[in-house]
LUMZAKE-428190 format. One record per residue: residue in one letter; residue number from 0; x negated, y, z negated of N, C-alpha, C in turn. Coordinates in pm, whole numbers. Layout:
kollum resn a&resi NUM&n_u X&n_v Y&n_w Z&ca_u X&ca_v Y&ca_w Z&c_u X&c_v Y&c_w Z;
...
***
This chain:
kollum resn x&resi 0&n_u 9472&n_v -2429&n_w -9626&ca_u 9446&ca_v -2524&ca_w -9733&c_u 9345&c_v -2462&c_w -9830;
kollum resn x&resi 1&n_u 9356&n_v -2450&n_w -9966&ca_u 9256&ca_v -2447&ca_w -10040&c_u 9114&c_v -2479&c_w -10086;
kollum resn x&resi 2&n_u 9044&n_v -2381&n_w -10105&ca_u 8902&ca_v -2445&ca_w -10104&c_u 8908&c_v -2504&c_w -10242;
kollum resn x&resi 3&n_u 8800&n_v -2638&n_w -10248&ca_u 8780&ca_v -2689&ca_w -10384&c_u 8638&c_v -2595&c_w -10478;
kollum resn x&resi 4&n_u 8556&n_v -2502&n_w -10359&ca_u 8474&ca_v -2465&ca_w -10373&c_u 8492&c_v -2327&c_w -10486;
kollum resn x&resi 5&n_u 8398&n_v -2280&n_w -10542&ca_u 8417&ca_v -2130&ca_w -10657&c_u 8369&c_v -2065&c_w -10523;
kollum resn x&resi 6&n_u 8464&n_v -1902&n_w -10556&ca_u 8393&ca_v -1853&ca_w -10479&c_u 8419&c_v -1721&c_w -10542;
kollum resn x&resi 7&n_u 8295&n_v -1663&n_w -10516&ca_u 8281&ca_v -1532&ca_w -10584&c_u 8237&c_v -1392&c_w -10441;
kollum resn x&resi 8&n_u 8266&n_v -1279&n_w -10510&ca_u 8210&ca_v -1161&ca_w -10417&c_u 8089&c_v -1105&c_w -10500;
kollum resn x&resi 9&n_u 7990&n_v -1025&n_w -10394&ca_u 7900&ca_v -951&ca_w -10460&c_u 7883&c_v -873&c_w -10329;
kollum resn x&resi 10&n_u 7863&n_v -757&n_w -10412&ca_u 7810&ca_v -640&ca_w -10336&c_u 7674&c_v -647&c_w -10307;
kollum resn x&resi 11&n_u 7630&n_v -599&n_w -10223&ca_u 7506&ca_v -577&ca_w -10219&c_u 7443&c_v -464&c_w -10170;
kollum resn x&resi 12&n_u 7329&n_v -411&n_w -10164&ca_u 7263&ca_v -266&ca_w -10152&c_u 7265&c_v -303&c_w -9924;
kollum resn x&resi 13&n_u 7248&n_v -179&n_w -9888&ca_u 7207&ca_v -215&ca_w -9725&c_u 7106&c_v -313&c_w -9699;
kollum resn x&resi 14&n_u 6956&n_v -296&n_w -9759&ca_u 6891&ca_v -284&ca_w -9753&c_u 6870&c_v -512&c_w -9760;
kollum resn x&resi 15&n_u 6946&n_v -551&n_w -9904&ca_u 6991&ca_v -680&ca_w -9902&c_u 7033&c_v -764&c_w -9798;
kollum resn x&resi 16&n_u 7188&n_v -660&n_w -9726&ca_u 7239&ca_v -708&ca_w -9622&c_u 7167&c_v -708&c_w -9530;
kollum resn x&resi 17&n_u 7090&n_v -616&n_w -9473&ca_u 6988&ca_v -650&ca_w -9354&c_u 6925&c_v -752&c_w -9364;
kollum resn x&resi 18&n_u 6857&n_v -805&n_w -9426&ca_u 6761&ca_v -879&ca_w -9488&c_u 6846&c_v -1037&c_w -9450;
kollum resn x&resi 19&n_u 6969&n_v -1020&n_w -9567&ca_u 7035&ca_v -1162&ca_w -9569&c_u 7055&c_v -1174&c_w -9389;
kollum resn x&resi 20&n_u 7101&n_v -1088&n_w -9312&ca_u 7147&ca_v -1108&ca_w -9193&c_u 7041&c_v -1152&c_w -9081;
kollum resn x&resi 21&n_u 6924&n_v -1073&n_w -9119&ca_u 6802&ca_v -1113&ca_w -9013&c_u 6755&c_v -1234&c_w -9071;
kollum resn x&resi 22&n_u 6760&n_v -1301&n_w -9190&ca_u 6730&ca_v -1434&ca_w -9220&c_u 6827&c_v -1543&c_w -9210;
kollum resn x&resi 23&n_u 6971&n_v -1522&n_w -9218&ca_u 7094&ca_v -1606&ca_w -9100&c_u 7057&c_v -1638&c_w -8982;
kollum resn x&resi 24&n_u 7015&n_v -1488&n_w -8920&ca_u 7042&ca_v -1501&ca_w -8768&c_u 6873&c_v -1592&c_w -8730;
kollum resn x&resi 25&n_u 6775&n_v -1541&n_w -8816&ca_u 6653&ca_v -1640&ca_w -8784&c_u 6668&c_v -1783&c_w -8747;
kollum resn x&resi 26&n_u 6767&n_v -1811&n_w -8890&ca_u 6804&ca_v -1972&ca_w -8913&c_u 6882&c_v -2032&c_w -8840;
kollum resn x&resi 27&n_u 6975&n_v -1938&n_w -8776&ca_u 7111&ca_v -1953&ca_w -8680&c_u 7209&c_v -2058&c_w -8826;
kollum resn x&resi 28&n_u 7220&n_v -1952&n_w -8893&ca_u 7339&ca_v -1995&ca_w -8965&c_u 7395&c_v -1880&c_w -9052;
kollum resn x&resi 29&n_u 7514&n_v -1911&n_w -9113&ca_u 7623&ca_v -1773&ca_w -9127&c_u 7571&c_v -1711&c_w -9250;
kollum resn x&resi 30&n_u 7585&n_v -1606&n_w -9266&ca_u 7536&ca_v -1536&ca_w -9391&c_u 7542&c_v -1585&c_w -9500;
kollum resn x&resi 31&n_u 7654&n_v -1621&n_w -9535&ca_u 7750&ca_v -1698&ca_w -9665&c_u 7670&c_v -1854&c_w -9651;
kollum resn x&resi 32&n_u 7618&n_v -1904&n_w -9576&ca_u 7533&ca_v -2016&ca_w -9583&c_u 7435&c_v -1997&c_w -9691;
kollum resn x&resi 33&n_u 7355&n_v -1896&n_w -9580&ca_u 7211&ca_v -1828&ca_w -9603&c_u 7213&c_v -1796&c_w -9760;
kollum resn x&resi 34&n_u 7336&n_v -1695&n_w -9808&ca_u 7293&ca_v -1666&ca_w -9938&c_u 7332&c_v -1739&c_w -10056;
kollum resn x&resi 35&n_u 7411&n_v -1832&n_w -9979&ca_u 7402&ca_v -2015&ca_w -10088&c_u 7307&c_v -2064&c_w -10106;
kollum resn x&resi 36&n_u 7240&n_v -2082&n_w -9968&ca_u 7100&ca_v -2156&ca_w -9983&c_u 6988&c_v -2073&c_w -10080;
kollum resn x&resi 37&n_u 6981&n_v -1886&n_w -10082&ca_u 6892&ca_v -1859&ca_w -10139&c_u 6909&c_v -1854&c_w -10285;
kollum resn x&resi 38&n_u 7110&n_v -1853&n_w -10351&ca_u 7077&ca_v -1826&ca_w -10456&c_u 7059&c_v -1996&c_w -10504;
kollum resn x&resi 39&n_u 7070&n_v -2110&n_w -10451&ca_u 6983&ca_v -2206&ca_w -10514&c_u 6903&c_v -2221&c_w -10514;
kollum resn x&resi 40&n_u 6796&n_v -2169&n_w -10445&ca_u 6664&ca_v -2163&ca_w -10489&c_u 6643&c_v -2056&c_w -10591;
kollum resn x&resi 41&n_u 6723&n_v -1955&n_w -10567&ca_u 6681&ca_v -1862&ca_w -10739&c_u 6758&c_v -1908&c_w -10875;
kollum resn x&resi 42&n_u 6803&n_v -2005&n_w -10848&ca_u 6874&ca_v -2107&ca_w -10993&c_u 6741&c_v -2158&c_w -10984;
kollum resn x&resi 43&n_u 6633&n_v -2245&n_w -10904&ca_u 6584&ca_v -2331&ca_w -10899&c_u 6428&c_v -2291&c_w -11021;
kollum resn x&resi 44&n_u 6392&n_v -2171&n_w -10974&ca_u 6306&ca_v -2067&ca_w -11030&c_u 6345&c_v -2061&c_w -11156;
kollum resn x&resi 45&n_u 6455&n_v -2034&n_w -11164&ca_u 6509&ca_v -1975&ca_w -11324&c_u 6458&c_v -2087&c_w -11369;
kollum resn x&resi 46&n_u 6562&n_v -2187&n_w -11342&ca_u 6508&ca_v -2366&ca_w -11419&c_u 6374&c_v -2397&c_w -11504;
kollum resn x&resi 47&n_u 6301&n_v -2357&n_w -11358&ca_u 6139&ca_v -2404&ca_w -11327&c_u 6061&c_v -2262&c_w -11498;
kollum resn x&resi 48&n_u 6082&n_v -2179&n_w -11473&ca_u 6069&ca_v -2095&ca_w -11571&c_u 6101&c_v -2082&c_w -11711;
kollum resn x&resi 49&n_u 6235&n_v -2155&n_w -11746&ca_u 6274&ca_v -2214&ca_w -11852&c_u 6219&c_v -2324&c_w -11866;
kollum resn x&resi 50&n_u 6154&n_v -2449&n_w -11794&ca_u 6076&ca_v -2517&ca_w -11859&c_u 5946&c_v -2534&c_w -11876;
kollum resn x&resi 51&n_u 5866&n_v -2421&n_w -11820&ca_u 5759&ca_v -2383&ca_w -11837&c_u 5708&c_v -2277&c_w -11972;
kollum resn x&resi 52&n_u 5840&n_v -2195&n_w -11997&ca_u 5845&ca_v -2165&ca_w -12154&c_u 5839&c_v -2223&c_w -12267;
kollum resn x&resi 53&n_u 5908&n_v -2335&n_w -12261&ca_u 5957&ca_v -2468&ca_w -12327&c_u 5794&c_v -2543&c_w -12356;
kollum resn x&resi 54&n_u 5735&n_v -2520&n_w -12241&ca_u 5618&ca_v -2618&ca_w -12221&c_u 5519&c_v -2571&c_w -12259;
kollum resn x&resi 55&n_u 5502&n_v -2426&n_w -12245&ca_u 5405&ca_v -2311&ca_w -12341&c_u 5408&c_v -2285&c_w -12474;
kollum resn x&resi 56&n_u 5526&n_v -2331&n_w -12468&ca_u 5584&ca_v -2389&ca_w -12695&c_u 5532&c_v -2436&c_w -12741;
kollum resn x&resi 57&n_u 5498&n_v -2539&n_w -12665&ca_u 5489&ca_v -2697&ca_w -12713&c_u 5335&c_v -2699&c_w -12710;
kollum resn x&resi 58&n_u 5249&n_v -2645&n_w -12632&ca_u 5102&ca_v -2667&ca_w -12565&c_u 5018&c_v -2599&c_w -12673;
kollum resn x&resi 59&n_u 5009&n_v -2663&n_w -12796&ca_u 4929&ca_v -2580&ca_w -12886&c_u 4800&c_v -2666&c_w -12867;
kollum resn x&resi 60&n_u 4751&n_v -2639&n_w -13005&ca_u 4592&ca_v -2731&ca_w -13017&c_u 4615&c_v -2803&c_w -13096;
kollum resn x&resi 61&n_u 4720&n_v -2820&n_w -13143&ca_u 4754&ca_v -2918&ca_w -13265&c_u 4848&c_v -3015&c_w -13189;
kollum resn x&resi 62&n_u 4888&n_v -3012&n_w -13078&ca_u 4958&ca_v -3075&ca_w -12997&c_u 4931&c_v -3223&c_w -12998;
kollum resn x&resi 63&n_u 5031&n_v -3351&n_w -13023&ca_u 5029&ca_v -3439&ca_w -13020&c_u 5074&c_v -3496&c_w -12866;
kollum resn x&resi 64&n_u 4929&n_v -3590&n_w -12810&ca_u 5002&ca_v -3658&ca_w -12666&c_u 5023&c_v -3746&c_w -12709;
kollum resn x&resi 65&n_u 5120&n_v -3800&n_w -12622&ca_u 5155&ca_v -3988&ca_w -12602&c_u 5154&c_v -4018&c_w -12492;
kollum resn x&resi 66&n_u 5100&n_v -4135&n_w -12471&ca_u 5083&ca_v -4160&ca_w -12285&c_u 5219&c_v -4208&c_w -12266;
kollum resn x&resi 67&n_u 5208&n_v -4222&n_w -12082&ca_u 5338&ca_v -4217&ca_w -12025&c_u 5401&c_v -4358&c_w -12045;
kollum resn x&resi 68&n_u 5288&n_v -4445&n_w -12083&ca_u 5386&ca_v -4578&ca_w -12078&c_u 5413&c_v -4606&c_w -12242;
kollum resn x&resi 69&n_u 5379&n_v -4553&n_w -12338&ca_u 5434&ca_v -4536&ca_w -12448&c_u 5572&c_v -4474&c_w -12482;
kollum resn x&resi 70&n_u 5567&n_v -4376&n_w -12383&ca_u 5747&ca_v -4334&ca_w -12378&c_u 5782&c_v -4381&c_w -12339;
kollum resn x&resi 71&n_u 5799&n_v -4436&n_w -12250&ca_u 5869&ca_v -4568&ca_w -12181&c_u 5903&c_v -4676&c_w -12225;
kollum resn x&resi 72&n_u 5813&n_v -4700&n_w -12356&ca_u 5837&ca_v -4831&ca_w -12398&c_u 5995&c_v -4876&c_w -12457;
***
């Protein structure tokens, strides 16, 4: 049956694969888990980094606040 899932290949250096494998086998789960789980946390970073750029834009001295229950309103 077909997966609904994307699925892609990547190579990786030895040095990766060891790594991904001794952190599977730590977790007791399959490689292809493991390097799902890590590349969402390195989406997660990227994110976190793009809005901390965004936020270093914005953070001048001329910077206008508004409190939180004013946006809200």
């Amino acid at each position: 049956m077909p997966t609904t899932k994307y699925r892609i290949n990547v190579s990786v250096p030895k040095d990766v694969e060891m790594a991904l494998q001794r952190l599977a086998k730590r977790d007791d789960v399959p490689c292809a888990s493991k390097a799902l789980e890590l590349i969402k946390t390195a989406l997660e970073l990227e994110e976190d980094q793009v809005w901390n750029r965004l936020a270093l834009k914005r953070d001048t001295k001329k910077a206008k606040f508004v409190s939180h229950q004013k946006v809200w309103e």
